[in-house]
C-alpha positions as CSV (number, residue, x, y, z in Angstrom):
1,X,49.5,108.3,163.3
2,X,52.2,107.2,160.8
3,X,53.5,110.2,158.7
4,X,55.8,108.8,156.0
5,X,58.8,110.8,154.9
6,X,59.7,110.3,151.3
7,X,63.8,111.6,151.8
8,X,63.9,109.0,154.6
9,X,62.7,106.6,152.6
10,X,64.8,107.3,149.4
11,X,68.3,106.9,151.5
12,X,67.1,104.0,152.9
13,X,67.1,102.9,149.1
14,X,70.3,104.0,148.5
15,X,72.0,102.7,151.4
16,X,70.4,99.0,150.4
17,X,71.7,99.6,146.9
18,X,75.6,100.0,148.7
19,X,74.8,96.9,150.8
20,X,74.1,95.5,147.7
21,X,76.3,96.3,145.8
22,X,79.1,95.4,148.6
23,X,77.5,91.8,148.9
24,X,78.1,91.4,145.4
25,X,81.5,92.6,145.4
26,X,82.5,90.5,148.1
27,X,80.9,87.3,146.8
28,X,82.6,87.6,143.4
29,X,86.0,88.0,145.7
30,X,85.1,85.2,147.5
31,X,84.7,83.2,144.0
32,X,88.2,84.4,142.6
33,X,89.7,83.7,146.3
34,X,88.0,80.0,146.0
35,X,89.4,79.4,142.5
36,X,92.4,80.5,143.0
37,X,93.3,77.8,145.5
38,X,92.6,75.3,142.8
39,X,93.9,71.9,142.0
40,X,96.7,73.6,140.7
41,X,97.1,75.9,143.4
42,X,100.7,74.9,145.0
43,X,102.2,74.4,141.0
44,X,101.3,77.9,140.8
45,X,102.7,79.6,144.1
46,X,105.8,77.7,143.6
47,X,106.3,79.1,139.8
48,X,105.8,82.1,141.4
49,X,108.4,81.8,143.6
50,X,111.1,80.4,141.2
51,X,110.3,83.1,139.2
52,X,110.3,85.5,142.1
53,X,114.1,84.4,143.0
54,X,115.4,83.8,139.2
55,X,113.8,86.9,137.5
56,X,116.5,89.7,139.2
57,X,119.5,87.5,138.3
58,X,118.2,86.2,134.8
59,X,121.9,86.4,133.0
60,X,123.4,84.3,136.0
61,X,120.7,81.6,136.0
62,X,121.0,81.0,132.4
63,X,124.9,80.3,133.1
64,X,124.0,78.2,135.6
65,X,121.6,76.1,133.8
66,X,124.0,75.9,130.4
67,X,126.9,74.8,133.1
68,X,124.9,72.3,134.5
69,X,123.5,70.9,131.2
70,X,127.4,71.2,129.8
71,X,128.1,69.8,133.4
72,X,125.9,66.4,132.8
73,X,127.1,65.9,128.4
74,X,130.5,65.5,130.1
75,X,129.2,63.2,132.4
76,X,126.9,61.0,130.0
């Protein structure tokens, strides 16, 4: 004899809807993760890095770059 239990049966419900919900989450993750390593993803990580290093000492690299580009008119 089979007695069914209607609270048992609702958080089974719910507990699908957070499986469900977490599936979802983690396959649109695993979409951004999958586009983000792109055609275009080692252009990007290395912009990010140059930017990474010149970014704290932004007043010394641009003195460096209008000393090298003064650097190579006296040269040419």
């Amino acid at each position: 004899m089979t007695t069914s239990n209607p609270a048992a049966a609702s958080r089974f419900a719910v507990t699908n809807q957070f499986v469900s919900s977490d599936f979802l989450a983690l396959a649109s993750h695993m979409n951004d993760c999958q586009r983000s390593r792109g055609r275009f993803f080692a252009l990007r990580a290395t912009l990010e890095t140059l930017h990474a290093m010149a970014s704290p000492r932004i007043v010394t690299t641009g003195a460096l770059f209008v000393f090298c580009g003064l650097g190579l008119l006296v040269l040419v």
